[in-house]
N, C-alpha and C positions, 0 to 999 in steps of 0.2 A: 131541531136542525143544527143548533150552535154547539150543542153538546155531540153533536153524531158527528160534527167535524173534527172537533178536538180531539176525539176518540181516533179516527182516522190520521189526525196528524202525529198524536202521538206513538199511534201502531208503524208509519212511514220512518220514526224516528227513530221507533228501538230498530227496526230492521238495518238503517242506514247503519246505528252503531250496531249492533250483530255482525253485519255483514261487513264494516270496517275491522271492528276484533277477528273476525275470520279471516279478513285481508291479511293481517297483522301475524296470524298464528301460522298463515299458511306459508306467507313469507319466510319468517322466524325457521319454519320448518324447510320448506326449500331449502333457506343457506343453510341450514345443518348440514343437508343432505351432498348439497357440493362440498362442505367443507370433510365432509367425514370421503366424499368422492376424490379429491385430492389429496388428502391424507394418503392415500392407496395409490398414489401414482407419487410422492416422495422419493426421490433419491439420497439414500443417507451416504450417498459422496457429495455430489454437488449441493443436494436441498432445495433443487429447482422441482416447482410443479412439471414443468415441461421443458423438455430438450430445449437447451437456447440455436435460435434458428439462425438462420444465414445472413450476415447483415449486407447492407446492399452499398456496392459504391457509387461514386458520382461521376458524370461523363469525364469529369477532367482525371480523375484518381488513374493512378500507373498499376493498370493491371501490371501482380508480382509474378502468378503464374508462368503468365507470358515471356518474363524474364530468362527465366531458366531453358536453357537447350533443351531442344525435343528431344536429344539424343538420351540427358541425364535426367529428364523431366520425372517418369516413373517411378526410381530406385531413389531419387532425392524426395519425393511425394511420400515414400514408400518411409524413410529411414525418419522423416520429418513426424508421419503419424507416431512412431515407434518413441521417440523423443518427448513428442505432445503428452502424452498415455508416461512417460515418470516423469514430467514436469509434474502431471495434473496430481498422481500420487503421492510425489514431495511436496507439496504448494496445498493438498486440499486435506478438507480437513470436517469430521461429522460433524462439529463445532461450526458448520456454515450452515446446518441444518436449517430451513424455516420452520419453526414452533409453532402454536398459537395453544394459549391458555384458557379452554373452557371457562364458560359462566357458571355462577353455585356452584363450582366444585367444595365438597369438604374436606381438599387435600392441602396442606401446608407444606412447601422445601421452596429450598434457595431460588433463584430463577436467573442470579448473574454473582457473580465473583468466588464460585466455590473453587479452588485452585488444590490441586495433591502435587504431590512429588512423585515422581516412577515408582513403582511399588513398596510406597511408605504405607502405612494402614494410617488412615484420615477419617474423625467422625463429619459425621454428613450434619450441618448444621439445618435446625429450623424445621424438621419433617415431626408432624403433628397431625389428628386425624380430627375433623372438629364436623361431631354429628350430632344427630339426635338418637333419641331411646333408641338400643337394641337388644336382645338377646345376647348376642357377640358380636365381636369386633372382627374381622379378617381384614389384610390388606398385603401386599406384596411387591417388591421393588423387583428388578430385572434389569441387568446390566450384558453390555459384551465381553468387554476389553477389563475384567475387573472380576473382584469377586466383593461380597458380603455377606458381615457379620456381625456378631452383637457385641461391643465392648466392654461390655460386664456381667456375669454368668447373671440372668433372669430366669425363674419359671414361669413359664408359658403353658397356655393350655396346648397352644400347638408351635413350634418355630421347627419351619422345614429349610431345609437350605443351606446352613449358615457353612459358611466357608466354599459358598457355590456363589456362579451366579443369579442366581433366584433365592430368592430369602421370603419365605410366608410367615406374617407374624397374625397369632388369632390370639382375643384376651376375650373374656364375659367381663372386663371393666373396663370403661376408655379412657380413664386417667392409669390405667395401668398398661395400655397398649402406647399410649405415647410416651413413659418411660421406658420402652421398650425403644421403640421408634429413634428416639433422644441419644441412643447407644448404639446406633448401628454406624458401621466404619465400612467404608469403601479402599480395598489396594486393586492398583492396578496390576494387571498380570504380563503388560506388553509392555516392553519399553521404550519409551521415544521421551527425547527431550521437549517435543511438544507438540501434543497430542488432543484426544479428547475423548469423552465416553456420554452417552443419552440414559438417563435413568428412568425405568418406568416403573411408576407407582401408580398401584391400582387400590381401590375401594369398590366392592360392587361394581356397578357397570360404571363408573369414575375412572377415569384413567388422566394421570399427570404425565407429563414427559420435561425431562430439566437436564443442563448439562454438568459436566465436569472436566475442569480443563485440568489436563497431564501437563506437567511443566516443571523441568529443573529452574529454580531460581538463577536470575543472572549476575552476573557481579558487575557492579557501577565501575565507569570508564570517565574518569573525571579529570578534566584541564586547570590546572593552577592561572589564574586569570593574571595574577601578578599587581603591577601597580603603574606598570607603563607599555605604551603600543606596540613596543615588540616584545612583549615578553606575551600578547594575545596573538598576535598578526605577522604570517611569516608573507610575502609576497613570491608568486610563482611563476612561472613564466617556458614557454618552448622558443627553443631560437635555431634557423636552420639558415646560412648562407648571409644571416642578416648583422653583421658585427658592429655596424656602424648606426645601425637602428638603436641594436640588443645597448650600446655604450651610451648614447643618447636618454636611455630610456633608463639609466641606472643614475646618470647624472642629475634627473629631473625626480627621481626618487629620494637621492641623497639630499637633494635642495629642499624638502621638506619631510624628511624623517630618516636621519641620518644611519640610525640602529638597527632599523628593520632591516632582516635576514630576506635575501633575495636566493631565488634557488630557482637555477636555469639548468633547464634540460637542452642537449645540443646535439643533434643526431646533424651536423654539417660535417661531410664526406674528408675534409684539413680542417678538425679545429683548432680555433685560436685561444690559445691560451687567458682567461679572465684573470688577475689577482686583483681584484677589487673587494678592502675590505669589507666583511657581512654578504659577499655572495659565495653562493657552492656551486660550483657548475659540476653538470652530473655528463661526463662523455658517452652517446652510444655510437653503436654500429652506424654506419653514415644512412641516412634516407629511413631510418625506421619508421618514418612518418607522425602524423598529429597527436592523435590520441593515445599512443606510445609514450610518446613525451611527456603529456600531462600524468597520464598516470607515474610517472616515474617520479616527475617533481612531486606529483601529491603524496607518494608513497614515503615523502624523506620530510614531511612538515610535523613539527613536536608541536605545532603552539594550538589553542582552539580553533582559532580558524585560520582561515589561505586566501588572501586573494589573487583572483587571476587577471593576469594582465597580459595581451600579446605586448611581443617583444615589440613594435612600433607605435606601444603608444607612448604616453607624454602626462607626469605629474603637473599638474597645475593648482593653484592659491585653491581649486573648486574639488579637488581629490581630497577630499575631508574622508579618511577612514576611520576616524573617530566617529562619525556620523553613522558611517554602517553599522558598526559593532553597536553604537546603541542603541539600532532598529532590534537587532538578531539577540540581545540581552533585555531587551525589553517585551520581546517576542516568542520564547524557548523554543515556541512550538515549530519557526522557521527555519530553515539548512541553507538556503542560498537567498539573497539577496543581490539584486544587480542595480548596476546603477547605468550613468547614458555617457555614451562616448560623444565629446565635440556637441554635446548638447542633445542627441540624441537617442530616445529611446528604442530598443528595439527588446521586444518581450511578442509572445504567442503564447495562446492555450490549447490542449489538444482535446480533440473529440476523441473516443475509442469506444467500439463495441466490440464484444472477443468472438461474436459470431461463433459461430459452432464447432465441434472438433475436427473437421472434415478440410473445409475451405480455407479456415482460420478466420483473424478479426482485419476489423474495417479502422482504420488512424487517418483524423485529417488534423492536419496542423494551421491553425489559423491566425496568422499575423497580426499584433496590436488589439487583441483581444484580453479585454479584462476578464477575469472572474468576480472580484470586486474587490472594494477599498479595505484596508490595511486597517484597523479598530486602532485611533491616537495617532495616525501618521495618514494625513491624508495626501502628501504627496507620493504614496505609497500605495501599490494594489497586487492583490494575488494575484498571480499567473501561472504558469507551468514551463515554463521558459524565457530567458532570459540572454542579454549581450555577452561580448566575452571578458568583460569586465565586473567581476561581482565577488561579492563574499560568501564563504560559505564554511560550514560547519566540518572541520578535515574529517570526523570520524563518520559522517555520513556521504559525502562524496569519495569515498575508499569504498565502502557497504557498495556505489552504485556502480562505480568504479568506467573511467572512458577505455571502449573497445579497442586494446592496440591494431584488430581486423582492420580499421578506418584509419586510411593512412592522410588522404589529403582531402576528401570530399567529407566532412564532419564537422558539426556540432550543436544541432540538435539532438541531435543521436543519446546524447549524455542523458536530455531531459525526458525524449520517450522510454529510453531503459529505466530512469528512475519515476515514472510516471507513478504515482500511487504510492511512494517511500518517500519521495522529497515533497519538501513544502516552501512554494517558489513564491517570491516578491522581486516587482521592479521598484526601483524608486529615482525620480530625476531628480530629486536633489542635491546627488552626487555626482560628480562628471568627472572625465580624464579626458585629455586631450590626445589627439591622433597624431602621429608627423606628417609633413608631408612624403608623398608618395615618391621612391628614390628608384632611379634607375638601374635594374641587376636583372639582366638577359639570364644569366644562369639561375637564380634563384626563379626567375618566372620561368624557365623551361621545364622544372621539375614542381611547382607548386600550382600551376593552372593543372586542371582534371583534366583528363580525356574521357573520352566514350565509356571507356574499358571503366573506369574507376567510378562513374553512375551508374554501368548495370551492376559491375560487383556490389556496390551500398544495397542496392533494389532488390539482387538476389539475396543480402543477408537478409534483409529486412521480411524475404519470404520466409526464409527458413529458421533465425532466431528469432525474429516476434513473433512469431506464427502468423503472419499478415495474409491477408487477402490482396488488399489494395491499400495505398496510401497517398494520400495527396496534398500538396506543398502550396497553403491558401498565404 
């Protein structure tokens, strides 16, 4: 009886693992089978399995659509898709391809850093075939944008292709099929400065896929740091109607860094003349507005970096720009840096989904929100936005460059265009102080918004972000 159980337990057992191993194979085999099922539904523009869907906004979000007159609604819908469609062709790239590298494969190549130049002929490093016994060896690469071939005359029992793009290499030795292999050169046949191509290598029913980025080499743009704070740091500034702020705010400058080059942009309708040594004032057309201005002063700074100051604030003992520059030198990886007016931080992160090509994407911007702390500077945190007071790197704030379209309702605006190119930090432990607030009826007639100047920001924001909706947390 003891023995007839045993016997039944151990039959209950093997079955339990059988039918676990079955569990296991069948599994294994399912996800092949989606994975070979997606493979086939691949877009080599995007690289999305699936169309990206329509993202959804929030009751408070400013529908953008709605912005636009009924009248123009259509023809701007109409010229906006047309626009989307060569953004998405200058911006994308087969290089965003999603890959996935099979299990046991016995194909060997690059699978990150292989870099060519436009149609330089470049050997393909690393491509090896590592099998067991055969008869012969076949195997075959397959390109778009390119051609291949073998860099040093081989006999082969077979090599079709070369100078196509398809190249078949077959050897009866496979220490002589990968000297083969070892010697083939990829040139591109299209030209772009930066580009990409997907390689396919096959063995039997093995198939690799790997890329090649197309790329002219760039040439380094580099700031002489020097040995004193202005020969790093020019300070910048717009000033419109404000002269008695703008002179305030040069004299609190001078009181603690005499040499620093100030450089005022000045779009007031009479200006007044500045000769105060170490500033440039740049004159424009009267009222050109905000973000005119900044770009202008930014466009005229030689040093690494710029800080920005509205013309009404105030140097104080706690404006240590010493302090920034060696957040942003001890950081490379950062472009802007801000610090907190009157003790003040104000910084926000944005949420963004690009939503689909149709509707466009969803932006909410949400106030006093960290991403998190700053690695060695803990009064310091990533953000994506920042006050109007901050440092930043001049050759990357030119690249994001402020919309002169925004004349008086701006400055967020700077950090959703540069969303994904800049790398933002606030930090309080830098402060500048504000003036008090001065009585000028004319400069407040023209610098309060009206109605007109929040749809127009709304309407651009439909048509150059490609927005959906966006809302101001």
């Amino acid at each position: 009886m003891a023995s007839f159980v045993r016997t039944g337990l151990l039959l209950l057992l093997s079955l339990v693992i059988f039918s676990g191993m079955s569990c296991l194979w069948i599994s294994r085999f399912s996800q092949e089978d989606e994975i070979e099922a997606q493979m086939k539904k691949w877009s080599p523009i995007t690289g999305q399995v699936k169309p990206p869907a329509s993202c959804n906004c929030s009751a408070k979000a400013h529908d953008l659509a709605g912005r636009i007159p009924t009248a123009n609604r259509t023809n701007i819908q109409k010229r906006r898709a047309e626009e989307y469609k060569k953004h998405q062709a200058r911006t994308g790239s087969i290089l965003n391809t999603l890959l996935l590298a099979a299990s046991n494969s016995p194909l060997q190549y690059p699978i990150q850093g292989f870099t060519v130049r436009p149609l330089v002929p470049t050997l393909i490093p690393g491509l090896a075939l590592h099998s067991a016994q055969r008869s012969s060896y076949k195997v075959s690469l397959n390109v778009t944008k390119g051609v291949l071939r073998l860099g040093s005359r081989s006999k082969a029992e077979s090599v079709e292709g070369g100078g196509k793009n398809l190249l078949i290499l077959e050897k009866l030795n496979l220490e002589e099929l990968n000297k083969l292999l070892a010697n083939v050169t990829y040139t591109s046949t299209v030209y772009h400065i930066h580009n990409g191509d997907l390689v396919h290598f096959s063995f039997e029913h093995h198939e690799a896929v790997f890329p090649i980025v197309i790329r002219r080499p760039t040439v380094p743009v580099l700031f002489d740091m020097g040995t004193n704070i202005s020969d790093q740091v020019t300070v910048t500034t717009k000033t419109f109607l404000r002269y008695k702020e703008l002179k305030v705010l040069i004299r609190s400058l001078r009181q603690f860094y005499k040499d620093v080059v100030l450089i005022v942009a000045d779009d007031s309708f009479t200006p007044e003349n500045i000769t105060e040594e170490n500033v440039l004032q740049y004159i424009m057309p009267g009222g050109q507005g905000w973000f005119a201005g900044r770009t202008l002063a930014v466009s005229q700074v030689t040093t690494k970096y710029l800080l920005w100051v509205d013309d009404d604030f105030l140097f104080t003992e706690k404006t240590k720009i010493e302090d920034l520059v060696e957040v942003m030198e001890a950081t490379p990886e950062l472009d802007v840096v801000g610090g907190s007016v009157d003790g003040n931080e104000f910084y926000f992160s944005i949420d963004y989904e690009e939503g689909d090509g149709v509707y466009g994407g969803c932006l909410q911007r949400k106030s006093k929100v960290k991403i998190r702390s700053l690695p060695s500077y803990p009064q310091c945190s990533i953000v994506d936005g920042v006050v109007n007071f901050f440092l930043a790197r001049t050759d990357a704030v030119n690249r994001v460059r402020f919309d002169p379209k925004l004349k008086k309702v701006a400055h967020s605006e700077f950090f959703m265009d540069g969303l994904g190119q800049l790398m933002v930090a606030s930090c309080g432990h830098v402060s500048i102080g504000h003036q008090p607030r001065m009585a000028n009826a004319e400069y407040s007639r023209f610098r309060n918004p009206g109605n007109a100047e929040v749809q127009y920001k709304l309407q651009l924001h439909y048509y150059k972000n490609h927005l959906k909706c966006i809302h101001y947390g």
